[in-house]
Each structure stands twice: as structure tokens, then as C-alpha cells.
C-alpha positions in Angstrom: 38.7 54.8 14.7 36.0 52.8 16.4 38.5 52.8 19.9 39.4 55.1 21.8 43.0 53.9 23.2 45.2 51.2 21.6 48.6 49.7 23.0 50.5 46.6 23.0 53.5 46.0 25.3 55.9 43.0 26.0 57.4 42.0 29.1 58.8 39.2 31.4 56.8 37.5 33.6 58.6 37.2 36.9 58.0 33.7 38.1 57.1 32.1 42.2 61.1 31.9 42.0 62.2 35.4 41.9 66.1 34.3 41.7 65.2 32.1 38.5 66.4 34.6 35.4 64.6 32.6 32.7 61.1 33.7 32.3 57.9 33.7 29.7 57.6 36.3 27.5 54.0 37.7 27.8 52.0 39.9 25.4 50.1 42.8 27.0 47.0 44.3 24.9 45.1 47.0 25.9 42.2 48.7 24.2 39.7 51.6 25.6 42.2 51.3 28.9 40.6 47.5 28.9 43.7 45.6 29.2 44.4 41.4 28.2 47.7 39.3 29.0 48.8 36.4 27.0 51.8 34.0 27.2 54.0 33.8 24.1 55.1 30.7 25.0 58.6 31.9 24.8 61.6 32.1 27.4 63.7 34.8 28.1 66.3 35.3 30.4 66.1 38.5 32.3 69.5 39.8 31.4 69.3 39.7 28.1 66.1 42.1 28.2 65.7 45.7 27.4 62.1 47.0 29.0 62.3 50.0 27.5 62.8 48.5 23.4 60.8 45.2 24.7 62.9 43.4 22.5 65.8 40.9 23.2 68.9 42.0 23.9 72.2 41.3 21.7 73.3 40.2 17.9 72.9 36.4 18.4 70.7 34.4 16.4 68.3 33.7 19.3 67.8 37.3 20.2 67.4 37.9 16.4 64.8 35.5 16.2 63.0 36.0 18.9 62.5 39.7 18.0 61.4 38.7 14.7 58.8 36.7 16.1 57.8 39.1 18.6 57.8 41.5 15.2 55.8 39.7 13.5 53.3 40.0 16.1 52.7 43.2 16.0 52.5 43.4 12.4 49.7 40.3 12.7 47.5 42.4 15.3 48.0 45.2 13.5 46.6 43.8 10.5 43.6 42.3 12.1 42.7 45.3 13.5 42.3 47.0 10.5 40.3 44.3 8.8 38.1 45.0 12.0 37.9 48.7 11.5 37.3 48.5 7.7 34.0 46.5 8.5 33.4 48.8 11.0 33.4 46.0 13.9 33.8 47.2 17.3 37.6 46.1 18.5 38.4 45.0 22.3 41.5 43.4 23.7 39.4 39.9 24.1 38.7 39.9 20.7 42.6 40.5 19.6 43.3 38.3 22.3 41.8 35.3 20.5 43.5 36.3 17.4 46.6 35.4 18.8 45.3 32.1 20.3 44.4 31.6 16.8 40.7 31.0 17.4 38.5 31.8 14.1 36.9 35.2 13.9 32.8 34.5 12.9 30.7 37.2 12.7 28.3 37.4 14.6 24.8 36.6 13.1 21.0 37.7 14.8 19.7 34.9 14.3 21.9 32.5 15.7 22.2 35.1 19.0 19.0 34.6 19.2 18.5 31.0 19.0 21.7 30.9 22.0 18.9 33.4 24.1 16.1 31.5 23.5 18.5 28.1 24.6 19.7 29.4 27.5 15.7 30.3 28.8 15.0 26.9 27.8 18.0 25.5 29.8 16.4 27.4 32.5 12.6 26.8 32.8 13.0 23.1 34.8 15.3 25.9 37.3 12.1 28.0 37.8 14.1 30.9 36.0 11.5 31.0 33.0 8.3 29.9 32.3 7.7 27.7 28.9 5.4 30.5 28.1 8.1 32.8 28.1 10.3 30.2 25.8 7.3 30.0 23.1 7.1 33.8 22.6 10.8 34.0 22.1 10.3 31.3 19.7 7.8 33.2 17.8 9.5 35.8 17.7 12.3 34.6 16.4 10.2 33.2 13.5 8.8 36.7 12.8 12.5 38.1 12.5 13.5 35.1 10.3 10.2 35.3 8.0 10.8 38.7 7.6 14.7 38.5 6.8 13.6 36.3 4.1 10.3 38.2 2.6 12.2 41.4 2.7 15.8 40.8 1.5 15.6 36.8 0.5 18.4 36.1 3.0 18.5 33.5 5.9 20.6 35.9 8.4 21.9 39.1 9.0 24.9 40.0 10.7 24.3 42.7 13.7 26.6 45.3 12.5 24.0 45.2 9.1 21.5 46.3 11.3 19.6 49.7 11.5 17.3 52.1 12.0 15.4 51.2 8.4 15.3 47.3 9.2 13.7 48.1 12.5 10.9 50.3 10.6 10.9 47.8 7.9 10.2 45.1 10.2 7.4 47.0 11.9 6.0 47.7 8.7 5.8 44.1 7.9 4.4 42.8 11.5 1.3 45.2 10.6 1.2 44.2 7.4 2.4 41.3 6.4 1.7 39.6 9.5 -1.8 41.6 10.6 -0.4 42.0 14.2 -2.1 44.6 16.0 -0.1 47.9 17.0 0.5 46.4 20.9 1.2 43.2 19.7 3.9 44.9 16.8 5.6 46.4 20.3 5.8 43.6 21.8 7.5 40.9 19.1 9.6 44.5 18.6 10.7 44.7 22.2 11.6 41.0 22.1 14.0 41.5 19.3 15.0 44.7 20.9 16.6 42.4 24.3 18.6 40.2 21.6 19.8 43.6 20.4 21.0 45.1 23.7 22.4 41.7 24.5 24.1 42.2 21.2 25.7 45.6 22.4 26.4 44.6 25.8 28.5 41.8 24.9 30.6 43.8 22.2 29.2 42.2 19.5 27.7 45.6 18.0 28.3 49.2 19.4 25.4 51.0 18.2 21.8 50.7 19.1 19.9 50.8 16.0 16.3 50.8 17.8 17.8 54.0 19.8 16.2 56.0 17.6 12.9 54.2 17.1 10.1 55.7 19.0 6.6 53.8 19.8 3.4 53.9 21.5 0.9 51.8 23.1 -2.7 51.9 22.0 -4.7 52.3 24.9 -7.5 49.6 25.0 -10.6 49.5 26.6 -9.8 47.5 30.3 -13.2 48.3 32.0 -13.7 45.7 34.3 -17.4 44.2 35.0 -19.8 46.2 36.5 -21.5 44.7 39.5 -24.5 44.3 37.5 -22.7 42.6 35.2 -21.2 40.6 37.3 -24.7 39.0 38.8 -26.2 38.7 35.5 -23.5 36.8 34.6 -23.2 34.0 37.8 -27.4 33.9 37.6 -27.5 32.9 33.8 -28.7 29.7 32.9 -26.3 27.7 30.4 -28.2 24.8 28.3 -24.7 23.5 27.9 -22.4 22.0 30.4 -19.4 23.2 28.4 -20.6 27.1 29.1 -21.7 26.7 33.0 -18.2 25.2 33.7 -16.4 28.2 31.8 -18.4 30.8 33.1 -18.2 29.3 37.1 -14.5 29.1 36.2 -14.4 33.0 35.4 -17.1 33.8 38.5 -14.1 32.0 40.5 -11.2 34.4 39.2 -13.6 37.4 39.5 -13.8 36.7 43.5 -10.2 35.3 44.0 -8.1 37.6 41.4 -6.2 34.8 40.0 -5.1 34.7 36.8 -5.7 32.1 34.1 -2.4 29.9 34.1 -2.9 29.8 38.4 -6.5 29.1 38.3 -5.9 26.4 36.1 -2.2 24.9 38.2 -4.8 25.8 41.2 -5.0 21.7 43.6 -6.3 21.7 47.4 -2.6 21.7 47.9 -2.5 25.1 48.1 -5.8 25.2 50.0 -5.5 25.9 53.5 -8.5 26.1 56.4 -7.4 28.9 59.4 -8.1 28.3 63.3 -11.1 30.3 62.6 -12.4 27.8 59.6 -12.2 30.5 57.2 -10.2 29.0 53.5 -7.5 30.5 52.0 -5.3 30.1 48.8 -1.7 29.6 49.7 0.7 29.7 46.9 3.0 31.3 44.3 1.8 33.4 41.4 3.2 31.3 38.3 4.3 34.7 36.1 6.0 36.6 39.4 7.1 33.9 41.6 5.4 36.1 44.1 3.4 35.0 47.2 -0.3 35.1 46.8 -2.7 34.8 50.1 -5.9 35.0 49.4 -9.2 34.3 51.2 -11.9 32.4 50.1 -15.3 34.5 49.5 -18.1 32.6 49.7 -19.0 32.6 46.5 -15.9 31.4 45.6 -16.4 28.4 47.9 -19.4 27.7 46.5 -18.1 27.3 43.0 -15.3 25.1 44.5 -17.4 22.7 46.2 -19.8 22.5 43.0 -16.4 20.4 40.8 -15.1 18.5 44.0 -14.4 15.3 42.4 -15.3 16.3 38.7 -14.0 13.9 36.2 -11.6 16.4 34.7 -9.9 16.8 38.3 -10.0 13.6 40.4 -6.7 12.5 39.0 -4.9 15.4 38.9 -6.5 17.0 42.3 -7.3 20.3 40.5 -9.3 22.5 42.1 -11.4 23.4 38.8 -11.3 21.6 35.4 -10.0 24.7 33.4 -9.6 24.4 29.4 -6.8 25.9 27.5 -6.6 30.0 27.3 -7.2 29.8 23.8 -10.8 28.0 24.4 -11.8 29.9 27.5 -11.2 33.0 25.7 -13.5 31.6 22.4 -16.3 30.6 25.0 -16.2 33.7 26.8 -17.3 35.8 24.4 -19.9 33.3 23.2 -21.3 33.9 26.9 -20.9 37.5 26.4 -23.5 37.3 23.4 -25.8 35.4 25.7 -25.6 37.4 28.6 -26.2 40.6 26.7 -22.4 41.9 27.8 -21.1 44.8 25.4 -17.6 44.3 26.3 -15.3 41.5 25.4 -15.2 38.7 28.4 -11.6 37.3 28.3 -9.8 35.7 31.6 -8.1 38.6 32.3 -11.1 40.4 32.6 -11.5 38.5 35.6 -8.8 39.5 37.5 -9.0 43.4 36.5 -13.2 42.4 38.0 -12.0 41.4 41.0 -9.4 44.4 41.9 -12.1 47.2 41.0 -15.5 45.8 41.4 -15.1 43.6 43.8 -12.4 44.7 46.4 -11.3 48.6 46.0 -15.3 49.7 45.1 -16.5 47.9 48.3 -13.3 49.8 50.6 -10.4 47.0 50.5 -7.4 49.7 51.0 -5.5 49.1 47.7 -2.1 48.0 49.8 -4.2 45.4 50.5 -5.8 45.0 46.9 -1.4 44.4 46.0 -1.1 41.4 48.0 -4.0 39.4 47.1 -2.9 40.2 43.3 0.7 39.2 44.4 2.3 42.5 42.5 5.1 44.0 43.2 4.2 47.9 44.2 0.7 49.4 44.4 2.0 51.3 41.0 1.1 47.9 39.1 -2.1 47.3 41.1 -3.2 51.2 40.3 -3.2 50.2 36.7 -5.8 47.6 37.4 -7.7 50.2 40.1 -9.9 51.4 36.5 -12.4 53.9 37.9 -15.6 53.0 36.7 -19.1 54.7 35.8 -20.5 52.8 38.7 -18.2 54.1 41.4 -18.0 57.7 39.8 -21.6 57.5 39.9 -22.0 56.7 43.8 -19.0 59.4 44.6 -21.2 61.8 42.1 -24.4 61.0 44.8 -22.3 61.7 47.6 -21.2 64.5 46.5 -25.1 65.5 45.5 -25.9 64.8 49.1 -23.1 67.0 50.5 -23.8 70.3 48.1 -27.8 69.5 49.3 -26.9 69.6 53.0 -24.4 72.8 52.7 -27.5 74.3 51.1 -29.8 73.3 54.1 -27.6 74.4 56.2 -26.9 77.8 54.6 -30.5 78.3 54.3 -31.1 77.9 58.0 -28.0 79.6 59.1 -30.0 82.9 57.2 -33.0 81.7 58.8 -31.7 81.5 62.3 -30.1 85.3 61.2 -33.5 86.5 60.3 -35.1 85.9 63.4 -31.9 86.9 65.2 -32.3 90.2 63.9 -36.1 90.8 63.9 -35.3 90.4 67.6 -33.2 92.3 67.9 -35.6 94.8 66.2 -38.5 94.4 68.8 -36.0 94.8 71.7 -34.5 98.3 70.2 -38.3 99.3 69.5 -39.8 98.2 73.5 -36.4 100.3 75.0 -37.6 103.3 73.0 -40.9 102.8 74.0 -39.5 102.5 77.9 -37.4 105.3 77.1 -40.1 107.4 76.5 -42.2 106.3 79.3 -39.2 107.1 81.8 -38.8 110.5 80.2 -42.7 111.8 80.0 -42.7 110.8 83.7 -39.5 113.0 84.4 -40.9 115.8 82.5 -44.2 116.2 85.1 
């Protein structure tokens, strides 16, 4: 049994007018103590009722046939609810419920659940509730589970209670595979089926998890941030085309203002606000979190900013910077990487993870205050972008040399300072013999 608690009652309704004695008959279901009314559509009068049979009362043909129908009822439901339990669907008193309204029983299918997720965050995105970003990766996603449906078992859907813990595996298997994902990017088109399949469960539609049993891990990549060498060596190099100076100023700008690529590139002197003291700051909302982001201007910053005042690629639009698609930024940055002599991969995000280590938290911005300018929601997120690098273990390293050297001085001139102490000490105990002596040969004549 897949429930815990079945029952099914009749009864009278008892109607505004409490003196009227003809009232509806209404069906009762109740499942897992979830309970569900429905009208029968039938009359009754109140007299002619037994409560405790739930049946008319009497021998005439109306009682007879209203018990029948009642009867046949319960024999209906009864069925139904077997059919469910024999295809091991979960049952609820809703979903008897609509049996009796006569509405179709369809089985519920993944891939149209997941088409009615991925319309509800497009219904959403002109709200502010999603971004279209989000939308696409649903999207894809989708297309991964419905490419694999088809490589793997030639079928167009699946039904959710035909899930389980193989087709999850499976489908991993083929991401890696089939697909060439990397293992992060396998987690993450996994964890976007996953939500379809926890919406699944928490609307009734399956009982079972079949990802409870799937275990995965993230492979830690290499998020070093630029070093402040790096960092110069990069903003100093000269470009022979315009199409690498504007990327690399474009990156300089998010490694001094921490902004990410979709806000550097929504960035317009909207958002650019002068102080009472003249000092510019950045005034707006993070695109991903919604969050506030205040953010001063450093000058280098400025000077980047000023350089594209009035570019083509922004007089229309008032953009602050003419930024290209991630996709390009990304392909140019690491073309400037090989330029520049840079080991590590240059991607936009590298920008912002530059900013919160080398150039705020290494020079003493408290890392409270390293949260708000990245506009995240607890310094737990903002410690994952706090990477301690070879540079600033290095300078703690030299401070710590310094300290050991001057505990060493220190020691040596504390036995110094001892030394003398007690050769002192010796002279005085050798002059108060001497005197000693002295007094006693005089006492002796």
C-alpha cells in the first residue's frame, strides 16, 4: 500500500437555512489523514438519513436508487485506486477527487514538467523574478535530458514514476561522455534536473527521490586570483590592436570595481553618482542577486572610464564601457594571457576574485566591508573569494621572519644584560670580602 490511511464517508450538508430538511449529499475522501469534500449533486432530506449506514433510509425506489448510486461510488474509487497502486502511483484525496469530477488521469511525464518549469521562469523574467540567463540553462538542460532519453532508450519521454537511481547514473555517464561536459559542469545540468525532480515529489507526482541516493563532488579548480605583479604587467602592456586594449581596460575596470561581467556590461552613468566630497561611486543593483552594490571609484578605475566617454559603441546606449559578449571576452582574454606572459587562464571572473584578494583584503579592507562592495549575501560567500595567495603568505612569512629575529635580539641581550648583572654582582661580593678582611686584621691588633 503506497498510503498510509484511507476512508470515504457520506453525509448531509447542513445548509444557511438550518430548518430547511432537504440537503446535498456530499462525499468525504480522506487519504494519509489529508481529507477532500465533494458534492454529489444529490438531495436528501434529513429524515430519511441514517449517519451511521450513510445510506438513505426506507424501501422506496428513491432511497433504493440513491444508495445504488452512492454504491456504485465506492465501488468506482475503489477501483481507481487500485489501478493507482498496481502502477505504483502515489494516491491522495485530490487526485480521487478529480476522479469523481471525471477529469482524465495523465501521467505525468519529465519532460513536459519541465517545459511547465522552464514557462513559468520565463513568465517571470519581465517581473524581475528570473534572469533570461537563468531561462537558457533550463533550456539546455532540458535538451540534455531529452537527447539523452532518446540516445539511451529511443523514447521521447519518460514518465517520473520510471525514474531511478540507474537513469540518474546513466545520464551522468552520458554528460561526460556523450556530451564531453566537464565533471562541474555534469553537477550542474544534474542539479537542474534534480529541482524538476523535487518539484516532481513535492507536488505528489512521484514519492521517491531517485537522486537520494546519488552522491557527487566538485572538482576543485584552480581560482587564484592575479597577483599584483600581474596585475600591473597587465594595465602597462601595449596592445597593437584596438580590439585587445578595449578588452583588457574592460577587465583592469572589474579588477578595481569587483563587478561582474553581465553588470559591467548593463553598467550607464545612471548608476554613477559624485558625493559632497567629489569622490564617484557606483550605485546600483547586482543583476544575478538583486542585491545593492555601492562601490567607490578608484582612480584607476576613473581613468579607464573617462578613456570610452563617448565611444562609438556607447554614445547611444549611455554605457559606461563598450563590453563584448562573455563568450568573446573570455576568447580575447586568454589571447592577452599569451601576450602578457600570464600562466593562468584570464576569464571575467577572474576579475572580480582580483579585486576581493589583491586588491582590497591584501591591502587591509576588513572583509565585512569586502561583502558589500561584492553585494553578497554573508561574508561565508565572500571567504570563498578571500583565496590566500603566495604573495600575501609571503609578506605574513617576512613578518613573521622579522618577529622570530627580534625575539632573538631580545633574548640575546636579555643574557647579555644577565651577564653583566652577575659579574657585578661578583666584584661587589669580592670588594666586601676584601673590606671584611680589612675590618677584621684591624680588630685583631
Amino acid at each position: 500500500m503506497l498510503e498510509k490511511s484511507f476512508g470515504v464517508n457520506f453525509f448531509l450538508k447542513t445548509p444557511w437555512k438550518k430548518d430547511d430538511h432537504l440537503r446535498f449529499v456530499y462525499l468525504r475522501i480522506t487519504v494519509d489523514g489529508i481529507s477532500k469534500e465533494i458534492s454529489t449533486k444529490r438531495k436528501w432530506r434529513i429524515d430519511r438519513w441514517n449517519q451511521k449506514t450513510e445510506r438513505a433510509v426506507g424501501t422506496k425506489e428513491d432511497a433504493k436508487s440513491l444508495n445504488h448510486f452512492l454504491d456504485s461510488i465506492i465501488t468506482g474509487l475503489h477501483n481507481f485506486k487500485t489501478k493507482l497502486s498496481n502502477s505504483s502511483e502515489p494516491i491522495s484525496a485530490a487526485k480521487l477527487i478529480d476522479y469523481i469530477h471525471g477529469k482524465s488521469y495523465q501521467k505525468a511525464k519529465v519532460l513536459e514538467e519541465f517545459q511547465n518549469h522552464n514557462d513559468e521562469i520565463f513568465a517571470l523574467i519581465s517581473r524581475g523574478g528570473f534572469s533570461k540567463g537563468t531561462y537558457e540553462r533550463y533550456v539546455t538542460a532540458r535538451s540534455h535530458v531529452k537527447e539523452f532519453m532518446k540516445f539511451k532508450y529511443n523514447r521521447d519521454d519518460f514518465e517520473f514514476r520510471e525514474l531511478n537511481y540507474s537513469f540518474v547514473t546513466d545520464y551522468e555517464f552520458y554528460l561526460k561522455t556523450v556530451r564531453r561536459c566537464s565533471n562541474n559542469t555534469t553537477l550542474k545540468y544534474i542539479a537542474n534536473f534534480k529541482k524538476i525532480v523535487l518539484r516532481a515529489v513535492a507536488k505528489d507526482i512521484i514519492q521517491k527521490d531517485p537522486f537520494i541516493l546519488f552522491k557527487s563532488k566538485k572538482t576543485k579548480l584552480d581560482k587564484r586570483p592575479l597577483t599584483t605583479k600581474e596585475l600591473l604587467l597587465l594595465e602597462n602592456k601595449k596592445f597593437n590592436t584596438e580590439r585587445l586594449s578595449i578588452v583588457r581596460d574592460i577587465f583592469v575596470f572589474q579588477c578595481y570595481t569587483g563587478l561582474s561581467y553581465i553588470d559591467v556590461k548593463q553598467l550607464k552613468y545612471t548608476k554613477i553618482k559624485e558625493e559632497s566630497d567629489g569622490s564617484l561611486w557606483i550605485m546600483s543593483n547586482r543583476q544575478k542577486s538583486k542585491s545593492p552594490t555601492d562601490i567607490p571609484l578608484l582612480e584607476n578605475a576613473i581613468i579607464i572610464m573617462k578613456k570610452y566617454r563617448g565611444h562609438l559603441l556607447c554614445q547611444d546606449s549611455n554605457l559606461v564601457l563598450p563590453v563584448r559578449s562573455n563568450q568573446k571576452m573570455n576568447e580575447y582574454l586568454k589571447e592577452i594571457a599569451t601576450l602578457c606572459g600570464i600562466d593562468s587562464e584570464l576569464n571575467t571572473h577572474k576579475a572580480r576574485r582580483t579585486f576581493a584578494s589583491t586588491v582590497t583584503l591584501k591591502n587591509g579592507v576588513p572583509i565585512n566591508v569586502v561583502k558589500e562592495l561584492l553585494g553578497h549575501h554573508s561574508v561565508t560567500q565572500t571567504e570563498e573569494y578571500a583565496l590566500t595567495t603566495q604573495e600575501v603568505i609571503n609578506n605574513e612569512m617576512n613578518n613573521l621572519k622579522i618577529k622570530l629575529q627580534n625575539n632573538q635580539e631580545n633574548i640575546v641581550q636579555h643574557i647579555q644584560i644577565k651577564k653583566i648583572l652577575n659579574e657585578s654582582e661578583i666584584q661587589l661580593l669580592q670588594d666586601y670580602e676584601k673590606l671584611k678582611n680589612k675590618i677584621l686584621g684591624v680588630s685583631d691588633l
